[in-house]
C-alpha positions as CSV (number, residue, x, y, z in Angstrom):
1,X,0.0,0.0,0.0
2,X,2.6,2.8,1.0
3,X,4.8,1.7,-2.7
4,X,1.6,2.4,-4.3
5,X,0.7,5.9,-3.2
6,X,5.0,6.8,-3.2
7,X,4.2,5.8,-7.2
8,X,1.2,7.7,-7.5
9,X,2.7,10.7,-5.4
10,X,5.8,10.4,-7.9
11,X,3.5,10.5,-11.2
12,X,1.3,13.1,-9.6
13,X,4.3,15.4,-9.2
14,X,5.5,14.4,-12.7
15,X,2.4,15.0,-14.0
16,X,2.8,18.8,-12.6
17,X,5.7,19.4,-13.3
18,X,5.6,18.7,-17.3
19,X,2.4,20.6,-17.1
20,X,4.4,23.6,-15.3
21,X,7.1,23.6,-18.4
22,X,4.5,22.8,-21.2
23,X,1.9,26.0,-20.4
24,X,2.6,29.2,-19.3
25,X,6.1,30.1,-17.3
26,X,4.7,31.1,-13.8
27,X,8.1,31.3,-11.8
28,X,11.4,32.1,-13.2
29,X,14.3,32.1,-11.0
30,X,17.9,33.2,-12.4
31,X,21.4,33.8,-10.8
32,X,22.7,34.7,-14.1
33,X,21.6,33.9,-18.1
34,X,22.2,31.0,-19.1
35,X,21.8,29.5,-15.2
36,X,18.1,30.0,-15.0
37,X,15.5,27.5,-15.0
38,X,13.5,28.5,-18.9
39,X,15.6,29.9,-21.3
40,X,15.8,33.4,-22.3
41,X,13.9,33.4,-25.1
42,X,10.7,32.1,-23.0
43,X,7.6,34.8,-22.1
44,X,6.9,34.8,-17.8
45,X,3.8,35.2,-16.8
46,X,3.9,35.9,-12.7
47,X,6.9,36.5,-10.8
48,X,10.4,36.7,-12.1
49,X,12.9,36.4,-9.0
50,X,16.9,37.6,-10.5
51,X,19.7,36.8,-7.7
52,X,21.9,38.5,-10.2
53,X,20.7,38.9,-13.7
54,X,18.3,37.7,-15.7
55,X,16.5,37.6,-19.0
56,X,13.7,36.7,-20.7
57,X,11.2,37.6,-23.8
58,X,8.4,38.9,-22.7
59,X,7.4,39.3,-18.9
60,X,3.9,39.7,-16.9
61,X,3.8,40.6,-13.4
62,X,6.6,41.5,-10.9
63,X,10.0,41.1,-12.0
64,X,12.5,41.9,-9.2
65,X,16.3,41.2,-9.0
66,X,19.8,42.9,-9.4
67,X,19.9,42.8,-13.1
68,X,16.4,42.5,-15.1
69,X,16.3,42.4,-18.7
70,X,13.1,41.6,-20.8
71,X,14.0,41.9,-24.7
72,X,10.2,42.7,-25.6
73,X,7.2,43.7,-23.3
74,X,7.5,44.4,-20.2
75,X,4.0,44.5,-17.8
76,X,3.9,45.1,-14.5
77,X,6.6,45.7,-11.8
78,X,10.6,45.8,-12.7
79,X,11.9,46.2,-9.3
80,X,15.9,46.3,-9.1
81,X,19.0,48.3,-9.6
82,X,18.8,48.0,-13.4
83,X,15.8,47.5,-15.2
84,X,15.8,46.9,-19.1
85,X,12.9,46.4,-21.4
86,X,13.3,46.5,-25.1
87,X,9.9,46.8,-26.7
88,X,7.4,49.0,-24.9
89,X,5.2,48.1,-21.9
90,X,3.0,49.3,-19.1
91,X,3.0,49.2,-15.5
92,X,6.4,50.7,-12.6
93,X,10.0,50.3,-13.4
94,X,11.4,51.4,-9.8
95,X,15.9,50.8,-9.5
96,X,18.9,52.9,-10.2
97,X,18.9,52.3,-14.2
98,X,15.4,51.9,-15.9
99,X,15.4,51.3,-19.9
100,X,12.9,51.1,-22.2
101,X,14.5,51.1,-25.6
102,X,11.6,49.9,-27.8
103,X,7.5,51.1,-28.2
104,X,5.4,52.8,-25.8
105,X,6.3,52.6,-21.9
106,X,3.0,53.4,-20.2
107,X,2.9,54.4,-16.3
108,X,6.0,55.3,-14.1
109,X,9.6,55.1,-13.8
110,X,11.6,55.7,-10.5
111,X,15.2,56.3,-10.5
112,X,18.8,57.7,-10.8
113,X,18.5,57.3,-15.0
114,X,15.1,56.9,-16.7
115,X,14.9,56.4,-20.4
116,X,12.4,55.5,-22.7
117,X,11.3,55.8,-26.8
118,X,7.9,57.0,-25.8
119,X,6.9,58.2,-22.7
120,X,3.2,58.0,-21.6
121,X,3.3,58.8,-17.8
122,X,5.4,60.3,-15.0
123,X,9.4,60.0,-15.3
124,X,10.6,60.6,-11.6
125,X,14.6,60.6,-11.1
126,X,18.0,62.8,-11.6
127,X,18.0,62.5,-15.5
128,X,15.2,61.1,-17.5
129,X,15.4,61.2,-21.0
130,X,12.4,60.7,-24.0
131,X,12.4,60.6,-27.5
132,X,8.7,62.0,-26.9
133,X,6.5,61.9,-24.5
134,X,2.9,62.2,-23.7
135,X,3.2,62.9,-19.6
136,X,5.7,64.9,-17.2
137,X,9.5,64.5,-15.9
138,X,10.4,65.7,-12.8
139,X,14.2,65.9,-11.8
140,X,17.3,67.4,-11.9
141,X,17.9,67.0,-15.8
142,X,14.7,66.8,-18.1
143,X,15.3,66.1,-21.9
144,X,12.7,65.3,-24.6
145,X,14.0,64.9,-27.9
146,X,10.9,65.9,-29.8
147,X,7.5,67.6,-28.8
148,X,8.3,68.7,-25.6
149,X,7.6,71.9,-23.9
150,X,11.3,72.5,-23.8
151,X,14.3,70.0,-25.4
152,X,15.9,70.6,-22.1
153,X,14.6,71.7,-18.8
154,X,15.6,71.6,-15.0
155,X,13.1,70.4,-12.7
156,X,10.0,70.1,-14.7
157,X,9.4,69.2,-17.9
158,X,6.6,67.1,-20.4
159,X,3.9,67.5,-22.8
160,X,0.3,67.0,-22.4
């Protein structure tokens, strides 16, 4: 009797644990890419936890580490000293460094450097830098490239 529920126990956790890989990635954890358990070029959907640095596709829900690097969307919460999306998103990047090289970044960054292609939101830090933006920067250095009520203002700057 106790062999045959260790076996079913066994399948049952097999069972879960192909299901886990085969659907959607739910937990990541990562000390640094490569050493992380789904590959980089997999999409998380839930929490990403990065000891050191990680880096995935596309990420939904609260990515938090040292290093966090999502090459496409980002949604949700980046929470770390360097924060890197490459393709847009929505949602808080709070750290030191926030990124967004690619679309539209919708919502809030927080931090020592804020950057972003298009800005739709509130850019909170010492620098932040937009191409354009459709919201307000507040810190020490404000630069929008194009559209903005000044190319490059102290304290304040945006457009509405």
């Amino acid at each position: 009797m106790k062999r045959t529920v260790v076996t079913l126990l066994a399948f049952f956790v097999c069972m879960c644990s192909s299901q886990l890989f085969a659907a959607e990635k739910p937990v990541q954890l990562s000390l640094v890419d490569p050493i992380q358990l789904f590959t980089s070029d997999e999409s998380i959907t839930g929490l990403r936890l990065n000891l050191i640095y990680g880096k995935n596709a596309d990420v939904t829900g609260l990515d938090f580490g040292l290093g966090n690097h999502v090459t496409g969307k980002m949604q949700g919460i980046q929470y770390g000293f360097v924060n890197l999306a490459g393709d847009g998103g929505a949602g808080l990047q709070w750290g030191w460094v926030n990124v967004d090289k690619g679309g539209t970044f919708t919502g809030f960054q927080y931090g020592i450097y804020n950057e972003t292609n298009q800005m739709v939101g509130l850019q909170l830090g010492l620098v932040n830098f937009a191409q354009s933006t459709n919201g307000l920067q507040l810190g020490l250095i404000n630069i929008i490239k194009s559209g903005g009520w000044f190319p490059v203002f102290p304290i304040i700057n945006g457009s509405l």
